[in-house]
C-alpha positions as CSV (number, residue, x, y, z in Angstrom):
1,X,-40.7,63.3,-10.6
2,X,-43.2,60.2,-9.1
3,X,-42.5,57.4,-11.4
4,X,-44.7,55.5,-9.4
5,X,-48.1,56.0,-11.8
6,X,-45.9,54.6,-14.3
7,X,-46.6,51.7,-15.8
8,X,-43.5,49.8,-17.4
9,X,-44.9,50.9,-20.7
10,X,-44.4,54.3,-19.8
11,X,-41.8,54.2,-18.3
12,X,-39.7,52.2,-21.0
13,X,-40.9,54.5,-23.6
14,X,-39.7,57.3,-21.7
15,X,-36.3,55.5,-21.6
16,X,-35.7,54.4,-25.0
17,X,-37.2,57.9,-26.8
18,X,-38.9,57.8,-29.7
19,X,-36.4,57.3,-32.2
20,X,-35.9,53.8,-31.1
21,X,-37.8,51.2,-33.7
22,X,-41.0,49.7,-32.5
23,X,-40.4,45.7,-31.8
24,X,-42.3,44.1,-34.3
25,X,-45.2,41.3,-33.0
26,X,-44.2,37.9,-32.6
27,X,-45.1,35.7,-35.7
28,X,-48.1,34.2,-35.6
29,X,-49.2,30.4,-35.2
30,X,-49.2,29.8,-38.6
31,X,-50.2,26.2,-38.7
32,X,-53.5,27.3,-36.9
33,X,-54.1,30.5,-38.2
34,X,-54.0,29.4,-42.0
35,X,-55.9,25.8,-41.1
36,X,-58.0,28.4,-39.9
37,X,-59.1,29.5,-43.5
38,X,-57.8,31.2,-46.3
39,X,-59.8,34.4,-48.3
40,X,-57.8,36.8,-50.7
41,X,-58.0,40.7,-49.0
42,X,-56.4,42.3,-52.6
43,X,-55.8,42.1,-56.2
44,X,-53.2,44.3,-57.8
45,X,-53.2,44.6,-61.2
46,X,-50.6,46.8,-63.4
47,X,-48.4,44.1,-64.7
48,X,-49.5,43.5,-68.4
49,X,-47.9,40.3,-69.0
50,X,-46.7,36.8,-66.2
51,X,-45.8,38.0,-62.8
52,X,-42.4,35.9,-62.0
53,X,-42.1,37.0,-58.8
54,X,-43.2,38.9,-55.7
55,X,-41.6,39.8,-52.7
56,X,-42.7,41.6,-49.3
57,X,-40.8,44.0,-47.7
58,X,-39.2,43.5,-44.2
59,X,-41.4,46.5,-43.2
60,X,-44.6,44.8,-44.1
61,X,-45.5,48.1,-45.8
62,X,-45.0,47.4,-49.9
63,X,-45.0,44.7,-52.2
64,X,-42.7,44.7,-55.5
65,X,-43.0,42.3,-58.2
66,X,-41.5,41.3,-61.8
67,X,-42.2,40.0,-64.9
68,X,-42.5,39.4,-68.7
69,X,-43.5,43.1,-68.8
70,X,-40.0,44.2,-67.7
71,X,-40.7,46.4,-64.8
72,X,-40.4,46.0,-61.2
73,X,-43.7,47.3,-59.3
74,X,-43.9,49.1,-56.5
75,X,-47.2,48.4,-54.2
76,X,-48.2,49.7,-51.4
77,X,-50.2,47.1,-49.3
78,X,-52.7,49.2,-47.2
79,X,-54.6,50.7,-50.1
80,X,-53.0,48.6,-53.0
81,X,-51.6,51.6,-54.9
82,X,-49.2,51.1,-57.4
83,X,-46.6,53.7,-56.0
84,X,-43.6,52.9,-58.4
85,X,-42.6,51.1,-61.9
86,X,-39.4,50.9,-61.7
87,X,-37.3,50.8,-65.5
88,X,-34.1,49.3,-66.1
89,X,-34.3,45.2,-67.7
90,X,-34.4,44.6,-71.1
91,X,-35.6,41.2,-70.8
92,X,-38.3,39.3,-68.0
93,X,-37.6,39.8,-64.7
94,X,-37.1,36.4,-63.1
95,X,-37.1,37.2,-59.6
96,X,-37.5,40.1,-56.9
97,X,-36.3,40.3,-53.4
98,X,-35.8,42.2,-51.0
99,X,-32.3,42.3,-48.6
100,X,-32.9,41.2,-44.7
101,X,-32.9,44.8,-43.7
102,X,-35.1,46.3,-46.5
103,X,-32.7,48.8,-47.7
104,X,-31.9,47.2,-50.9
105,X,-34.0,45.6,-53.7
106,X,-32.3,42.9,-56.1
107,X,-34.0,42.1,-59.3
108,X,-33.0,39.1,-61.5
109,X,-33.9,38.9,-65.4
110,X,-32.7,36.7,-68.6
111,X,-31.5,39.9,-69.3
112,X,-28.3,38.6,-68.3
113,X,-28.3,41.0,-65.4
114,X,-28.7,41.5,-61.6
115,X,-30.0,45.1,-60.7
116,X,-29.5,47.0,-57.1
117,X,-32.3,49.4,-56.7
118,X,-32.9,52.1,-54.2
119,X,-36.5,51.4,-53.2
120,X,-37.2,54.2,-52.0
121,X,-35.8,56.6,-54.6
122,X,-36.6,53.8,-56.9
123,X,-32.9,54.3,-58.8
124,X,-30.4,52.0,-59.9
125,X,-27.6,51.6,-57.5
126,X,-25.6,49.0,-59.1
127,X,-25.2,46.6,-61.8
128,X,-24.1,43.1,-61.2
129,X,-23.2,40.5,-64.1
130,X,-19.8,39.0,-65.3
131,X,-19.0,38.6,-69.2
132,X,-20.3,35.3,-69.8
133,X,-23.6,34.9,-68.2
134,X,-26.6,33.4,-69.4
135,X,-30.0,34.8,-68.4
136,X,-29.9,34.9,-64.5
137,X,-33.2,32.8,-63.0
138,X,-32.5,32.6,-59.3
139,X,-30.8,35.2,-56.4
140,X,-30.0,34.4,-52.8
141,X,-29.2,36.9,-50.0
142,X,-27.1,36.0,-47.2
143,X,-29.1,36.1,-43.9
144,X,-27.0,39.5,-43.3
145,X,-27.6,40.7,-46.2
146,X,-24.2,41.0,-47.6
147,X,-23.6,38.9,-50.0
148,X,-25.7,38.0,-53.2
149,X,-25.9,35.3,-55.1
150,X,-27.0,34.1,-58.9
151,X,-28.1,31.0,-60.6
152,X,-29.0,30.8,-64.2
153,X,-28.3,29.4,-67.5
154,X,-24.8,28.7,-67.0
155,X,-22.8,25.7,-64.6
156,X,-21.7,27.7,-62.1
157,X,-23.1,30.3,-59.1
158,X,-21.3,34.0,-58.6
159,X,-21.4,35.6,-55.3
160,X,-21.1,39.4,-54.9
161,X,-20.7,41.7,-52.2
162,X,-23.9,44.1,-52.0
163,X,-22.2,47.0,-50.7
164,X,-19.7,47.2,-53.6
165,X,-20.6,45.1,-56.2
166,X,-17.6,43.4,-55.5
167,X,-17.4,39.8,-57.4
168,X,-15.7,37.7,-54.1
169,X,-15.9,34.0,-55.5
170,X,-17.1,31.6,-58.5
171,X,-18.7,28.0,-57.4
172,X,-17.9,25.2,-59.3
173,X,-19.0,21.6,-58.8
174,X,-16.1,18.7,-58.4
175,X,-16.7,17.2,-61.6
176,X,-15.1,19.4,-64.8
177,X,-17.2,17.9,-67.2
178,X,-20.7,18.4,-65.9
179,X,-21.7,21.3,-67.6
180,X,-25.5,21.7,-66.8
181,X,-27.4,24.9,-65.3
182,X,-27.3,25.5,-61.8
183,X,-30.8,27.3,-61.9
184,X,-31.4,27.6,-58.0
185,X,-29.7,28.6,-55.4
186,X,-30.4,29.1,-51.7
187,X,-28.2,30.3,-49.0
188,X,-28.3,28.0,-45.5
189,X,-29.9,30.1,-42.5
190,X,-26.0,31.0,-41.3
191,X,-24.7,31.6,-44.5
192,X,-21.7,29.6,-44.2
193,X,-23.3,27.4,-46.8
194,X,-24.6,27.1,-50.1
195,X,-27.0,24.8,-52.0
196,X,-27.4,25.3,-56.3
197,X,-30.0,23.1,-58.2
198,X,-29.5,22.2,-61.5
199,X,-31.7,21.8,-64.4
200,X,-31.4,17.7,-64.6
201,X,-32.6,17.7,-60.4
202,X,-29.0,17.2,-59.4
203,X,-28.2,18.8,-55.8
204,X,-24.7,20.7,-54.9
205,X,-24.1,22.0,-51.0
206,X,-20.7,24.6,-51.2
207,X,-19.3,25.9,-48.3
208,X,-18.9,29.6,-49.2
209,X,-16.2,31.1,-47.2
210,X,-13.3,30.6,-47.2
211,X,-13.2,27.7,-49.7
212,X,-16.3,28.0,-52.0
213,X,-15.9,24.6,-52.4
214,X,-18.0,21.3,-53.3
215,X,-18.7,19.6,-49.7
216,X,-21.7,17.8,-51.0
217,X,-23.7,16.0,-53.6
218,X,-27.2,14.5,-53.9
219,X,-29.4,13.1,-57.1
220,X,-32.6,15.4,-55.5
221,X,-35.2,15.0,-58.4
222,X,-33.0,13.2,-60.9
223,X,-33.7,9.9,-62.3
224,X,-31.7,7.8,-64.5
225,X,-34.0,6.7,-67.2
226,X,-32.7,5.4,-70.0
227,X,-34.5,7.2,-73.6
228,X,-33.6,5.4,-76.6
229,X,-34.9,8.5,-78.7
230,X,-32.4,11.3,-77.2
231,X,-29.8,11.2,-74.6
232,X,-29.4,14.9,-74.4
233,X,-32.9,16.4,-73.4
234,X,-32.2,20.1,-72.4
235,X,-32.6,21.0,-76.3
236,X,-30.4,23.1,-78.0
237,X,-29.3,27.1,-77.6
238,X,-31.5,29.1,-79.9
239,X,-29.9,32.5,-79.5
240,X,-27.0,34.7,-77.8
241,X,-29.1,35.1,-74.3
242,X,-29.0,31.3,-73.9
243,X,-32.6,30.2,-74.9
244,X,-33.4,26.6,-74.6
245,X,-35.9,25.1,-76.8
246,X,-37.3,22.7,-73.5
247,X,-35.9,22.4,-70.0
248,X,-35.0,19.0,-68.5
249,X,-38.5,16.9,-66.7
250,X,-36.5,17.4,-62.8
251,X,-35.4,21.2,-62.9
252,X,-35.1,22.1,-59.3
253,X,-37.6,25.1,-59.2
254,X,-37.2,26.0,-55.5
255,X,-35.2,25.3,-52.6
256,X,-35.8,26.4,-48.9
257,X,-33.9,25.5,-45.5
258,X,-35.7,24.4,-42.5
259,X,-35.4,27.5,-40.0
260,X,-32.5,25.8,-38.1
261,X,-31.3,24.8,-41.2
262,X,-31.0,20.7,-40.4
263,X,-33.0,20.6,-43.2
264,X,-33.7,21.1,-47.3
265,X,-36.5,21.5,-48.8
266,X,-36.4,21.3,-53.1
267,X,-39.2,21.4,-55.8
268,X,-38.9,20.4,-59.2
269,X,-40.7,20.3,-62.2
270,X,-41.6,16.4,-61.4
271,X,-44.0,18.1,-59.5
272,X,-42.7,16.7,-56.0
273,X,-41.0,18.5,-52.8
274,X,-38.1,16.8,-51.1
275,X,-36.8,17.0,-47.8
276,X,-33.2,16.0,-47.0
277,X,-31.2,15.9,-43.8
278,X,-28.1,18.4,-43.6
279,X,-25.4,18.1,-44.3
280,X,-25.5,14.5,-45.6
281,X,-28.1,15.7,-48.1
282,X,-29.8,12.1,-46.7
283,X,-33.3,12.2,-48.7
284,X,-35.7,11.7,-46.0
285,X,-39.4,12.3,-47.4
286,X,-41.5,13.2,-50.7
287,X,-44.4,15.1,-50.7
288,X,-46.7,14.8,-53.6
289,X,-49.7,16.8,-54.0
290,X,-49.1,19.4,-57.0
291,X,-50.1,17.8,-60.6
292,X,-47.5,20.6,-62.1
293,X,-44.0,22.2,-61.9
294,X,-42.9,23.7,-58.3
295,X,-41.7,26.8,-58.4
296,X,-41.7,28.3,-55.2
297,X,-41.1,27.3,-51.5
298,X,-41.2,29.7,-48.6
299,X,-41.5,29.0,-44.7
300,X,-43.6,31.3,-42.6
301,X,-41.8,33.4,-40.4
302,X,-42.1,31.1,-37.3
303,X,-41.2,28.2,-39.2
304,X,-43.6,25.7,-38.7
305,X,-45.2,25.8,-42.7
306,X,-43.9,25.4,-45.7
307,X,-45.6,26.8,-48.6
308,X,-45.0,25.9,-52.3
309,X,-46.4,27.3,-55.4
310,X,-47.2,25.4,-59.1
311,X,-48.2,26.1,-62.4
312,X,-51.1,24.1,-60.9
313,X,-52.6,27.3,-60.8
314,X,-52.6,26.5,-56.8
315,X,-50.7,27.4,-53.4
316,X,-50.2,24.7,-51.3
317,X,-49.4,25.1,-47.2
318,X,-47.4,21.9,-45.7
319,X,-46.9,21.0,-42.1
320,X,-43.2,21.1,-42.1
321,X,-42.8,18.4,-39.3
322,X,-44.9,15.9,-40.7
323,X,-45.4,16.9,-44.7
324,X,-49.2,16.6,-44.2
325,X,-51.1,18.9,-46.3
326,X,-52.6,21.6,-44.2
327,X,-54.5,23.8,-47.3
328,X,-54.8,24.7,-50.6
329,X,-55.2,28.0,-52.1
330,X,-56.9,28.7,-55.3
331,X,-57.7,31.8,-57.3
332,X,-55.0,32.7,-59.5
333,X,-56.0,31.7,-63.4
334,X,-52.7,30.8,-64.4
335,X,-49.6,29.4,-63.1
336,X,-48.5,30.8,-59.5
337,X,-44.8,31.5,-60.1
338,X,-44.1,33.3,-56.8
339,X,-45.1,33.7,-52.8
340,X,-43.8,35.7,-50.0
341,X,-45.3,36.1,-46.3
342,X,-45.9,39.2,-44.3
343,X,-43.2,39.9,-41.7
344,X,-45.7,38.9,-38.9
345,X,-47.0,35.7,-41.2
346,X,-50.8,36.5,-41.5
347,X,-50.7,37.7,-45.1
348,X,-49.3,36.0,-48.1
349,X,-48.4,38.0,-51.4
350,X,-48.7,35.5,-54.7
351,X,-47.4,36.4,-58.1
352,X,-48.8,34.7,-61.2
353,X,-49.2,34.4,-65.0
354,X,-52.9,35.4,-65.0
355,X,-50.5,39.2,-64.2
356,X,-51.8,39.6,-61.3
357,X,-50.3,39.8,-57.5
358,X,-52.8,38.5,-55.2
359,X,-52.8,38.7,-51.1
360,X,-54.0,36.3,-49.2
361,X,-54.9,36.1,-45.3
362,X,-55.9,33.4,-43.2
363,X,-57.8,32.8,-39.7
364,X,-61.9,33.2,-40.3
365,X,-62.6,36.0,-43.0
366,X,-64.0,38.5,-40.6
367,X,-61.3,38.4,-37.9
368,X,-59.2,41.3,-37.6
């Protein structure tokens, strides 16, 4: 045969067959391309109460999101069908996300549990939780996609292996008589560390195998303030599930590594982001610009943005180099409790109290 009509397209396409997978395209400049300009391409409404949480699968096909209303949605993108509600929590659903490969789905609720879901068969697979937990508010993947891990309403952070629900190791801070929430938790873009945020704006960094233990400690959004009416500010529990009556003013909402991970990135209910210098936790910069809790903070996919979300009501996109603001997103009617990017970053999926899931594109409106 003449190979020499060819062209390298053919030619590696006739090498490779077609059950190889397509290489996805690069990421895009997001910096320039959401500068650009920012309109919203889709609403998807189903949810009948707050959307916590939303996240996109590595595919770039479907959305799913999770909320008060106790189900986990299915969406799929390109014609914004709902395609699946997915059963199973008995309490709201905290937060969604998919594992690096897009197999699994992991749901988080105050229902005390963590649920593994087929998504496409849309079945339970497993049921993670331990005896004592509280209501569960934040899960991590490991960059593989291996290990899990929760924050909530108790001290300390579990870690379980995805493929078989194995528990492998309980974190625990240093100091035996600091009993507040770790509420967030983020694993560092290796995964041999581990960062939990408590609900006073305290800061822990764990190294998570082998020893699982404290290697770090920063104030993050924390403030000693004296209060002469109440020293103990968290409230009081109101029921068996762990319900607080008020949460402390520096929660930690969200935490996010720089893609090379020499940095952290925190939001807290002081309204301000953070950025600290790994592994010395050093605090390097604040970033004010939300009037309202942060709740969210994602980096596009070729790392060059940072994106937080506020019960502002608004979406805010951050040069990551310099912390100058680069745009604002508004739309949502209520409090914007979750973001996730497209695979190729020109999309952006936001999940808010007004119970809706909104996507977002930048560049000029009537690019491609």
């Amino acid at each position: 045969m003449d190979h020499s009509n060819l062209s390298s397209i053919d030619i590696e396409s006739s090498t490779q067959g077609l059950a190889q997978p397509v290489a996805p395209p690069p990421p895009v400049d997001a910096l320039a391309y959401w500068k650009a300009g920012t309109h919203e391409v889709k609403t998807f409404r189903g949810h009948t109460q707050e959307v916590w949480s939303v996240s996109y699968s590595p595919d770039g096909l479907t959305l799913a999101s999770g909320g008060s209303d106790r189900y986990v949605r299915l969406w799929e993108i390109e014609t914004g069908r709902l395609t699946r509600s997915l059963r199973g929590h008995t309490a709201v659903i905290r937060q969604v996300a998919y594992s690096p490969d897009g197999t699994i789905l992991a749901t988080a609720s105050e229902d005390r549990t963590i649920r593994i879901w087929n998504p496409q068969t849309g079945e339970t697979t497993r049921l993670l939780f331990t005896r004592y937990d509280h209501a569960v508010c934040s899960i991590s993947f490991s960059p593989d996609g291996l290990m899990l891990a929760r924050a909530g309403q108790n001290k300390d952070i579990k870690i379980w292996e995805v493929t078989t629900g194995t528990e492998l190791m309980t974190l625990l801070g240093k100091d035996q008589y600091d009993h507040h929430w770790t509420v967030c938790t983020a694993f560092s873009p290796d995964g041999l560390h581990l960062v939990g945020g408590s609900d006073i704006g305290k800061l822990k960094l764990y190294e998570v195998l082998p020893s699982g233990e404290e290697k770090g400690l920063c104030d993050g959004h924390w403030r000693d303030e004296p209060d002469d009416e109440e020293t103990e500010q968290r409230g009081f529990f109101v029921d068996d599930f762990g319900g607080f009556q008020r949460p402390m003013e520096y929660w930690v909402g969200a935490i996010a590594f720089s893609q090379d991970g020499k940095q952290l990135i925190t939001g807290g209910r002081d309204s301000a982001i953070k950025y600290y210098d790994m592994p010395e936790m050093k605090e390097i910069r604040t970033v004010k610009g939300h009037s309202e809790w942060v709740r969210c903070l994602i980096l596009s996919p070729d790392g060059n943005m940072l994106v937080s979300a506020s019960d502002d009501h608004t979406i805010k996109m951050w040069d990551i180099k310099t912390g100058r603001l680069v745009q604002t997103i508004k739309g949502h009617t209520g409090p914007v409790r979750g973001i996730s990017f497209s695979p190729d970053g020109r999309q952006l999926a936001s999940a808010s109290a007004d119970r809706t899931v909104r996507l977002w594109k930048g560049g000029k409106e009537f690019d491609d």
